[in-house]
C-alpha positions as CSV (number, residue, x, y, z in Angstrom):
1,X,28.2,159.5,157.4
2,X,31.5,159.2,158.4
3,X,31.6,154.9,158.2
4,X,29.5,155.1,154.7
5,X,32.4,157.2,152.9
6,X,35.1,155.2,154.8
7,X,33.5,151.8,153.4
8,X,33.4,153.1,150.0
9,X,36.6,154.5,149.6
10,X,37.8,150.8,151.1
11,X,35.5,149.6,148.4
12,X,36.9,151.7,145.7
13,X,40.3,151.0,146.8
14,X,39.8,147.6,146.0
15,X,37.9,147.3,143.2
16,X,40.7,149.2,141.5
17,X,43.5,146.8,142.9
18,X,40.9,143.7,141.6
19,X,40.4,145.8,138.2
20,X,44.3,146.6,138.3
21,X,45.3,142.9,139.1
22,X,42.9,141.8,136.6
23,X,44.4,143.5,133.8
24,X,48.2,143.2,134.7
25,X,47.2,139.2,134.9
26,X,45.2,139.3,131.4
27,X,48.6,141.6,129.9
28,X,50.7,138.5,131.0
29,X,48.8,135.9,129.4
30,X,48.4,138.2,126.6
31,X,50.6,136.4,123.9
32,X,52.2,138.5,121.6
33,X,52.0,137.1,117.5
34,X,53.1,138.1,114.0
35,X,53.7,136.8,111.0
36,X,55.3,136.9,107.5
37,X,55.3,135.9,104.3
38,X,57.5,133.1,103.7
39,X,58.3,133.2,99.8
40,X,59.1,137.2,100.3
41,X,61.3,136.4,103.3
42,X,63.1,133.6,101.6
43,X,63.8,135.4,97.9
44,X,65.0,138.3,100.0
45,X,67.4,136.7,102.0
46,X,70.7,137.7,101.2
47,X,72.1,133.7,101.9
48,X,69.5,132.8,99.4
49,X,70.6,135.2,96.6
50,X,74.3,134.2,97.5
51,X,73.8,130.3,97.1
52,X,71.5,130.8,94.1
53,X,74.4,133.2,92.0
54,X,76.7,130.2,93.0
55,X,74.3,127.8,91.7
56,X,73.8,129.8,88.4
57,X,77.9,129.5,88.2
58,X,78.0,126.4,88.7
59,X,75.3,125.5,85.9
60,X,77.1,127.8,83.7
61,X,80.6,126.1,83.7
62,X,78.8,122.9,82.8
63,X,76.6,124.4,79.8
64,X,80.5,125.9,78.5
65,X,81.6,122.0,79.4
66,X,78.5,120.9,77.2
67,X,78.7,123.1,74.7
68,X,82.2,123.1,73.6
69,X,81.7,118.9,74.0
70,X,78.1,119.4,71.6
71,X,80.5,121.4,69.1
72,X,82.9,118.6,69.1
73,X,80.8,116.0,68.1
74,X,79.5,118.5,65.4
75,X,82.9,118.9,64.0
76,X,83.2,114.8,64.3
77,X,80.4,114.4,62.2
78,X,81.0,117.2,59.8
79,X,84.1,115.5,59.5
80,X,82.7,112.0,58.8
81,X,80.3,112.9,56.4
82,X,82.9,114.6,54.5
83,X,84.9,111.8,53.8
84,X,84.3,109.1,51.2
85,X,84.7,105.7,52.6
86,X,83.7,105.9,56.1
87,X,84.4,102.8,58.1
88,X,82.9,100.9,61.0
89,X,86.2,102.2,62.8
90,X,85.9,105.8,61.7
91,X,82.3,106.3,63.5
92,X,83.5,104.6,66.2
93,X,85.2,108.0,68.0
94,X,81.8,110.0,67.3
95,X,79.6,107.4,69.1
96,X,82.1,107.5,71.9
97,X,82.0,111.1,72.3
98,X,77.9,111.0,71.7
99,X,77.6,108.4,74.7
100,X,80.2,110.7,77.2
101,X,78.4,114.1,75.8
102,X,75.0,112.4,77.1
103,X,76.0,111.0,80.2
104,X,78.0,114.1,81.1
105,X,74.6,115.8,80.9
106,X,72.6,113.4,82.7
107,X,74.7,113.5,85.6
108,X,75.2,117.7,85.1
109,X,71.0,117.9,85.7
110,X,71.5,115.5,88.5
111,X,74.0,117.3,90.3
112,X,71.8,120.4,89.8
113,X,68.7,118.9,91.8
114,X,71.1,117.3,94.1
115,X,73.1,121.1,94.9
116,X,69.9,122.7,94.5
117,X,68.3,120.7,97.2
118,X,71.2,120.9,99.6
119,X,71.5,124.7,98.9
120,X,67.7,125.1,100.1
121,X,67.9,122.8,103.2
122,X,70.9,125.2,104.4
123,X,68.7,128.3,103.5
124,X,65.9,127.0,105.1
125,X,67.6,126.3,108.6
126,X,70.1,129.3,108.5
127,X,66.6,131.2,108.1
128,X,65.0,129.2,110.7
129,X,67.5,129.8,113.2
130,X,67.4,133.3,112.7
131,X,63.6,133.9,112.6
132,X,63.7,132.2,115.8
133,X,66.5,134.8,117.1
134,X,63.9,137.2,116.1
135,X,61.1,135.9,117.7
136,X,63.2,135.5,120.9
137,X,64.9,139.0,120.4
138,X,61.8,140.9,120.0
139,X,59.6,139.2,122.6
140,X,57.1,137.0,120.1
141,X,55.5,133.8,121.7
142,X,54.3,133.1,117.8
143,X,55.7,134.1,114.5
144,X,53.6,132.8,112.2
145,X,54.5,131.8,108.3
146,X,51.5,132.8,105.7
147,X,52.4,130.7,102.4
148,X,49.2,131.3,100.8
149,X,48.0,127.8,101.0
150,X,45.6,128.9,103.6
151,X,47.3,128.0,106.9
152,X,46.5,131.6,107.9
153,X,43.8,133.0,106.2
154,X,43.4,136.4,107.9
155,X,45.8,138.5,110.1
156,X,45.9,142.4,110.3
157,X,48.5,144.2,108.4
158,X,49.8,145.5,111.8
159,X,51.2,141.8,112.8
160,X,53.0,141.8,109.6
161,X,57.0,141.4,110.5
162,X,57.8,140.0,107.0
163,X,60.6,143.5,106.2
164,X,61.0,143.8,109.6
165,X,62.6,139.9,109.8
166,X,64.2,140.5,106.2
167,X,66.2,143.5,107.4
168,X,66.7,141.4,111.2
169,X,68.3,138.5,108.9
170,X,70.2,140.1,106.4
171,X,71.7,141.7,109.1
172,X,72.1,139.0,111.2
173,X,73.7,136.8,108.1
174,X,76.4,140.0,107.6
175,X,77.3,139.4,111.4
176,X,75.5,143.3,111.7
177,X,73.4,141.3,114.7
């Protein structure tokens, strides 16, 4: 009777260091995975609301530039059609300042797409970098970006880091981190 309880406590023994090493194995290949949502992370990045009150600075000066340029010409032409004998010579100024007026806002939008481009490309890796701190910090093999354009089409709330990683970069972009 003796033998029989000695083999099955040997038996027990290691079918719990085979159920133990089993499951410390599975933990380790366990990868660990969250996401968020992009457009959330992105509008409430504090970079992004920095670069977009320069932008809107930026496109206000030039609107002032235009504006006081659009007035001009109004004056000019005010002028013109107040006076009696107008002369090739006369409208000459006013199609001048017409031709500068326009081209000064041609080349305002372009600048606009142009800064506006360059200010998202620097957004977009500055919060890159950091997402990938986070990922690294925190002990994620995936963080995952939902856009809505079905690339991930169902994930449980609980994997959700989106406020986690805004607070994570915020604080990281105030040098907080």
């Amino acid at each position: 009777m003796k033998g029989k309880n000695t083999g099955l406590v040997v038996a027990l023994v290691l079918l719990n260091l085979a159920l133990g090493s089993w499951l410390v194995f599975n933990k380790k290949n366990e990868k660990k995975i969250g996401y968020v949502f992009i457009q959330e992370v992105f509008n409430d990045f504090d970079m992004k609301k920095e670069m977009e009150i320069k932008f809107k600075h930026t496109q206000s000066v030039r609107q002032r530039i235009l504006d006081s340029l659009g007035f001009e010409l109004k004056v000019m032409d005010k002028n013109l059609q107040a006076m009696k004998n107008v002369k090739p010579e006369d409208v000459h100024p006013l199609k001048v300042r017409e031709e500068e007026f326009i081209a000064k806002k041609k080349q305002y939008t372009q600048d606009d797409a142009v800064m506006s481009k360059q200010f998202d490309k620097q957004i977009i890796a500055q919060l890159n970098q950091y997402v990938k701190d986070y990922g690294k910090e925190k002990g994620y093999d995936y963080v995952l970006g939902n856009d809505g354009n079905g690339s991930l089409m169902y994930a449980s709330e609980a994997d959700n880091l989106t406020k986690e990683v805004i607070q994570y970069i915020n604080d990281k972009y105030k040098g907080v981190k």
